[in-house]
BAKOL-738466 format. One line per field, with one value per residue: residue number from 0; residue in one letter; x, y, z of N, C-alpha, C, CB in turn. Coordinates in nm, 2 decimals. Atoms other than C-alpha are relative to their C-alpha. Glycine has a CB too. Layout:
BEGIN
pos (NUM,...)
code (A,...)
neast (X,...)
nnorth (Y,...)
nup (Z,...)
caeast (X,...)
canorth (Y,...)
caup (Z,...)
ceast (X,...)
cnorth (Y,...)
cup (Z,...)
cbeast (X,...)
cbnorth (Y,...)
cbup (Z,...)
END
This chain:
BEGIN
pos (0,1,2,3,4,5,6,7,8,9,10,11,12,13,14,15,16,17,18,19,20,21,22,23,24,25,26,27,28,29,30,31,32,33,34,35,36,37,38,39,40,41,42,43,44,45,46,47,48,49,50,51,52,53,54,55,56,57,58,59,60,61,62,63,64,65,66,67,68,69,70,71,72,73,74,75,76,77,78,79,80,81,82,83,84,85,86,87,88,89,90,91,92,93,94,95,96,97,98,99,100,101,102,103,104,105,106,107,108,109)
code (X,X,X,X,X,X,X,X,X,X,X,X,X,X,X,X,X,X,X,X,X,X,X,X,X,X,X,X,X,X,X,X,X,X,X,X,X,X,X,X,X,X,X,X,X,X,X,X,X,X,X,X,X,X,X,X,X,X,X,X,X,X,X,X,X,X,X,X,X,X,X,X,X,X,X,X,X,X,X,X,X,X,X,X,X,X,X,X,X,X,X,X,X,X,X,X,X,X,X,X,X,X,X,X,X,X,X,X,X,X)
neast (-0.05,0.11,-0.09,-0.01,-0.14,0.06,-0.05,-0.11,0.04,-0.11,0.08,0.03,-0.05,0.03,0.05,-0.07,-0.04,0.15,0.00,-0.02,0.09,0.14,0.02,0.09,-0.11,-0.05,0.07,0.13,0.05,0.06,0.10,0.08,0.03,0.09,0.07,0.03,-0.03,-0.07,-0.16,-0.02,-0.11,-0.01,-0.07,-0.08,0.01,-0.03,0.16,-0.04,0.14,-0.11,0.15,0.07,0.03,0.15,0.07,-0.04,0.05,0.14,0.01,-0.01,0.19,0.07,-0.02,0.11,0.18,-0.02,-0.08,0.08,0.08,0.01,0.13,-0.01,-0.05,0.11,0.08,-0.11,0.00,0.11,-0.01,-0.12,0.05,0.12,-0.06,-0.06,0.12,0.07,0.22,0.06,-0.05,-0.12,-0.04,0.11,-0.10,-0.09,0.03,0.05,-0.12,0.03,0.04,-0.08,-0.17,0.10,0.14,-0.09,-0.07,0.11,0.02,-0.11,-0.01,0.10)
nnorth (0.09,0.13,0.14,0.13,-0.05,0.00,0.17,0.08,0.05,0.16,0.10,0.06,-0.06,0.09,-0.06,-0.15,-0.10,-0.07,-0.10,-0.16,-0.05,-0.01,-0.05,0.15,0.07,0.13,0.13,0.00,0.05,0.15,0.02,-0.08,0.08,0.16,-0.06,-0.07,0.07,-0.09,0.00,0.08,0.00,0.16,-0.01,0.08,0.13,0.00,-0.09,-0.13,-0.09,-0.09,-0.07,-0.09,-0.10,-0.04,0.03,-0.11,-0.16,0.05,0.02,-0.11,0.04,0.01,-0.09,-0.16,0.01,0.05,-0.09,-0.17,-0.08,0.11,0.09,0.11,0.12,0.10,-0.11,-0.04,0.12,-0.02,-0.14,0.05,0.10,-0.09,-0.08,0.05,0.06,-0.06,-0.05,0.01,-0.11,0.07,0.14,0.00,-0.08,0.05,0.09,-0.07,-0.02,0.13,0.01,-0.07,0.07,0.17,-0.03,-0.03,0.15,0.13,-0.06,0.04,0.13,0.04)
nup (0.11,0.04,0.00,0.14,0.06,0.17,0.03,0.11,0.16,-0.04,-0.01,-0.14,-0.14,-0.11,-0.13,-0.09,0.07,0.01,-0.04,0.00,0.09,-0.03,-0.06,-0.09,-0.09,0.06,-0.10,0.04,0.20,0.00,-0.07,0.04,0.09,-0.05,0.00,0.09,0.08,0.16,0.00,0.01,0.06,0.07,-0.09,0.02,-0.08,-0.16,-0.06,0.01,0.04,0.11,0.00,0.18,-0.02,-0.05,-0.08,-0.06,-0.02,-0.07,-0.13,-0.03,-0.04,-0.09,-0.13,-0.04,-0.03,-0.13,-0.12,0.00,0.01,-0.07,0.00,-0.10,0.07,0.04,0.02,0.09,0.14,0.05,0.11,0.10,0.04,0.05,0.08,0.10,0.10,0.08,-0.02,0.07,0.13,0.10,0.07,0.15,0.08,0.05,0.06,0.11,0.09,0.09,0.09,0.14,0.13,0.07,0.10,0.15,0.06,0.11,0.10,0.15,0.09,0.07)
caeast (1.35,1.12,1.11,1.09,1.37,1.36,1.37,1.66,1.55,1.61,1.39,1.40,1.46,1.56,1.41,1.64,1.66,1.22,1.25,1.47,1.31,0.96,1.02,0.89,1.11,1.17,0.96,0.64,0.69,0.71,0.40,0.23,0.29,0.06,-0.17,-0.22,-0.26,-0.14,0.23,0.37,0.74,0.93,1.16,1.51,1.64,1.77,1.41,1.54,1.24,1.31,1.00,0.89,0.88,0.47,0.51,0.72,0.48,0.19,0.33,0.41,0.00,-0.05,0.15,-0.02,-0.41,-0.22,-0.04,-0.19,-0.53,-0.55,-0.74,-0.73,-0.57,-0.91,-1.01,-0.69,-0.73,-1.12,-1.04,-0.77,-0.97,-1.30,-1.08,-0.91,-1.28,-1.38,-1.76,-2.00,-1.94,-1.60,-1.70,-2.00,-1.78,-1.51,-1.74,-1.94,-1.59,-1.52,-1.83,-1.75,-1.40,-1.59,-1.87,-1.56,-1.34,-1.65,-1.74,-1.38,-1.41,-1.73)
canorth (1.81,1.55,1.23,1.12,1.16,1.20,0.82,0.71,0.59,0.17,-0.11,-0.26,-0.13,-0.34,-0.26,-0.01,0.17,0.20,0.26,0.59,0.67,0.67,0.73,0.40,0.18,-0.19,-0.38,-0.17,-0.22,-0.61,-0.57,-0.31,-0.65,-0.89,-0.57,-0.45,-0.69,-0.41,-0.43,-0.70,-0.69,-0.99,-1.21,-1.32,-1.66,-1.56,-1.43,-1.06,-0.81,-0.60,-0.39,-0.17,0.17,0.14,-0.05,0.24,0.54,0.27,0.26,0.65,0.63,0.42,0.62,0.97,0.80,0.65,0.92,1.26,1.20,0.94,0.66,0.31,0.04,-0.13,0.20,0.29,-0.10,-0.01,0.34,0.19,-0.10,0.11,0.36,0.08,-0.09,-0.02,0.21,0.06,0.33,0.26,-0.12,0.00,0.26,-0.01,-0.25,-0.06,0.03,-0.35,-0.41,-0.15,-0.27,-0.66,-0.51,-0.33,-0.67,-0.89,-0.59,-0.63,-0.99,-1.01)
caup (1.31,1.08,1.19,0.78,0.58,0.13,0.02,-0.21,-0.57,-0.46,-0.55,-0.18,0.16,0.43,0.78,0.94,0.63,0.64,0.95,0.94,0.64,0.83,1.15,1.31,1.55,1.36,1.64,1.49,1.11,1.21,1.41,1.20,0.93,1.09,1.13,0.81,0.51,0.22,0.40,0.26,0.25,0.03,0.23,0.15,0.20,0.51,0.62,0.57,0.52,0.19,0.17,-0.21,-0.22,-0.20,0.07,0.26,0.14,0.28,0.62,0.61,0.55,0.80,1.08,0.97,1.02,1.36,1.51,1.37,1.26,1.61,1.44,1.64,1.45,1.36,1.23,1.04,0.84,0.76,0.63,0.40,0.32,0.21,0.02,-0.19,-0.27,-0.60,-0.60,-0.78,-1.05,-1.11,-1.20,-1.45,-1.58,-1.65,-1.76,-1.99,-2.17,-2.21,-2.36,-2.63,-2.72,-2.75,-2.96,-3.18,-3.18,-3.29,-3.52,-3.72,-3.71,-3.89)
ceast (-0.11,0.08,0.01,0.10,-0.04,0.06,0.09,-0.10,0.05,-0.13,-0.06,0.07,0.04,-0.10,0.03,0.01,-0.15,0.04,0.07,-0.04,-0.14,0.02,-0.09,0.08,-0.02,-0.12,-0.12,-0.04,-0.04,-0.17,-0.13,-0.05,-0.13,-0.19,-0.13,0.01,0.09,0.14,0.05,0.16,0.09,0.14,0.13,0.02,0.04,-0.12,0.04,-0.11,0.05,-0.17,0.04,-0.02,-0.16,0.02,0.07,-0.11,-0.13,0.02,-0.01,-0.17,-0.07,0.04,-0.04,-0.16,0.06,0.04,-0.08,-0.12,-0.12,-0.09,0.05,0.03,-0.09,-0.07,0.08,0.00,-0.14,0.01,0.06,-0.05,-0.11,0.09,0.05,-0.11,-0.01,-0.13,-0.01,0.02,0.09,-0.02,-0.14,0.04,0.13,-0.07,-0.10,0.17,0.02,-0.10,0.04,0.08,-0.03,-0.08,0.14,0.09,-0.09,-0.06,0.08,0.03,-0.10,-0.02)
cnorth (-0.10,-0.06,-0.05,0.10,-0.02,-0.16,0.01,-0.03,-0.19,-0.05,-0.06,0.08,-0.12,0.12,0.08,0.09,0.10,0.06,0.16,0.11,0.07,0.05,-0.09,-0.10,-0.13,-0.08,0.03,-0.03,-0.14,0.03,0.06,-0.14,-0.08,0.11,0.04,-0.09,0.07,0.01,-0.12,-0.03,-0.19,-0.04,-0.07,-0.13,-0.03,0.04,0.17,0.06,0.07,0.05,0.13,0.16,0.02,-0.06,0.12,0.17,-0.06,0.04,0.18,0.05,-0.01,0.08,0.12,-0.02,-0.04,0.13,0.12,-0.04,-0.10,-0.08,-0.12,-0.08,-0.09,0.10,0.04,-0.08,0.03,0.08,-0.08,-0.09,0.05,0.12,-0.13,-0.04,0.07,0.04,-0.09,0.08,0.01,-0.13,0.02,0.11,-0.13,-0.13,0.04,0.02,-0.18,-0.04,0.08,0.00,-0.15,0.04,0.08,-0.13,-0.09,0.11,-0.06,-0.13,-0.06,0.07)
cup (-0.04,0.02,-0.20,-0.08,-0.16,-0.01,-0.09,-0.11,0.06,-0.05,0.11,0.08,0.15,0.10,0.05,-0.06,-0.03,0.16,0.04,-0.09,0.03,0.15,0.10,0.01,-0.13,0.07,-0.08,-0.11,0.01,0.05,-0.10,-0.20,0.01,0.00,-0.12,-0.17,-0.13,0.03,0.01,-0.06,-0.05,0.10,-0.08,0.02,0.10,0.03,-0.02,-0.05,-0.09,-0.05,-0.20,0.05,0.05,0.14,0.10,-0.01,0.07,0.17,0.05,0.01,0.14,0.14,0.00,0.06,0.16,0.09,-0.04,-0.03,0.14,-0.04,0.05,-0.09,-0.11,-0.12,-0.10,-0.09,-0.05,-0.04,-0.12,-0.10,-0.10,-0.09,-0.09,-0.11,-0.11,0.00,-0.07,-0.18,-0.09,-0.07,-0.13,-0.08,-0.11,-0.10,-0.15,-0.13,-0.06,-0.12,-0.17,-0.05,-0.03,-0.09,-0.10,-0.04,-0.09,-0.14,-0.13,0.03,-0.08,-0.13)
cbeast (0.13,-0.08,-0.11,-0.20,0.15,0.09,-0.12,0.08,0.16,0.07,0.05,0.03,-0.14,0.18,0.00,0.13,0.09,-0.17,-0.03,0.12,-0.03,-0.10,-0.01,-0.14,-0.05,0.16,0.00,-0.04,0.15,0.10,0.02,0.11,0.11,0.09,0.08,0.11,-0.11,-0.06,0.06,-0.09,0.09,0.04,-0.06,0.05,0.03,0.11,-0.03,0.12,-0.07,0.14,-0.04,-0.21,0.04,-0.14,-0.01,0.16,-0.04,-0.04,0.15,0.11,-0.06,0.00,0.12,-0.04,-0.15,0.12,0.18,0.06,-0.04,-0.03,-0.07,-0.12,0.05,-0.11,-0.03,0.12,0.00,-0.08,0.12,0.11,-0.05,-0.10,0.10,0.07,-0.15,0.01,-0.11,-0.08,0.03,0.13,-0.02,-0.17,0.11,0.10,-0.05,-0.07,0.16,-0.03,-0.10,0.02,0.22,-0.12,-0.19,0.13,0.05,-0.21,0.02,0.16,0.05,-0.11)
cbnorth (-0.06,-0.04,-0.16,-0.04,-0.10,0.16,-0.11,-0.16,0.10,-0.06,-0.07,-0.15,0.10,-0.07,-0.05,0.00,-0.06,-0.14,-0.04,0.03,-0.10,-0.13,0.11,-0.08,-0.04,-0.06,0.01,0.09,0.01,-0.11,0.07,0.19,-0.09,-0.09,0.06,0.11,-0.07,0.18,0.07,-0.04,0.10,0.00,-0.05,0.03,-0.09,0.09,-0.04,0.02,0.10,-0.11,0.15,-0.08,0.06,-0.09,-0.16,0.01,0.12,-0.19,-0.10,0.05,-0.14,-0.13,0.01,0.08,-0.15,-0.13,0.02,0.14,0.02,0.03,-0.02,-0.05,-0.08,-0.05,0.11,0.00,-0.20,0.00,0.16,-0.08,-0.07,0.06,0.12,-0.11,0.01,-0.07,0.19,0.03,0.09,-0.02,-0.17,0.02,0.10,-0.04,-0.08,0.17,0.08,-0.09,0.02,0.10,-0.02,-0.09,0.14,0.14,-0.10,-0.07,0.14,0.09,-0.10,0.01)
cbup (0.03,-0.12,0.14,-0.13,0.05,-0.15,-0.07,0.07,-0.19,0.20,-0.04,0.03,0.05,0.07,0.08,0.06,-0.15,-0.03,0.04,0.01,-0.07,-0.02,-0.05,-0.07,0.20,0.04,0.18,0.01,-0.15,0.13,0.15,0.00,0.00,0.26,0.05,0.03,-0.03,-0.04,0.10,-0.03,0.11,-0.22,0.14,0.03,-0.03,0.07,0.21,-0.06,0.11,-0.16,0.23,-0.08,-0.12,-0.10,0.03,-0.06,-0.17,-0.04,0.04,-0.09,-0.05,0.01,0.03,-0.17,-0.11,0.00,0.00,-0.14,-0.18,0.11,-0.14,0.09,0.12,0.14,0.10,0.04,0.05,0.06,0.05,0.07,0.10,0.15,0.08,0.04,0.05,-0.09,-0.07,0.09,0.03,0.07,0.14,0.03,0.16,0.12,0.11,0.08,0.11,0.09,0.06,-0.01,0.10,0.12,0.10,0.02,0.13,0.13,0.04,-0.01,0.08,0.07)
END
């Protein structure tokens, strides 16, 4: 049997509902918080954890590079990290485009 189950359609999740969702005890999602800056669930005003759908398919992330593809905790935030960076490429890709919608705005206001 999988441990992950199909998510619900919800806005927020509490804790017990990520983890039977994912398939990771409560004690590790807290832990896996302090671990991992991209899981950042919002808290009630009771303190109550109420995590986002991203942040549930992030953790399901982080427990595939942890458990199947064995990477070390330090190793699992540096993949993650380095995959979010923008290349180089993408930012003279994006910036080139700017220029060209500035160079058409100042066009049609002259």
């Amino acid at each position: 049997m999988s441990s992950e189950v199909k998510r619900p359609d919800k806005l927020y999740y509490r804790i017990g509902e990520v983890s039977t969702l994912t398939g990771v005890p409560s004690y590790v999602l807290r832990f896996w918080e302090g671990e991992f800056p991209s899981i950042k669930p919002r808290r009630t005003e009771s303190g109550q954890r109420l995590y986002r759908p991203v942040d549930v398919e992030r953790i399901r992330e982080i427990k595939d590079l942890l458990h199947r593809q064995k990477f070390t905790i330090q190793g699992a935030r540096q993949f993650l990290r380095q995959r979010e960076a923008p290349t180089e490429t993408d930012l003279h890709a994006e910036l080139a485009f700017l220029r060209k919608e500035l160079l058409a705005i100042r066009k049609l206001l002259s």
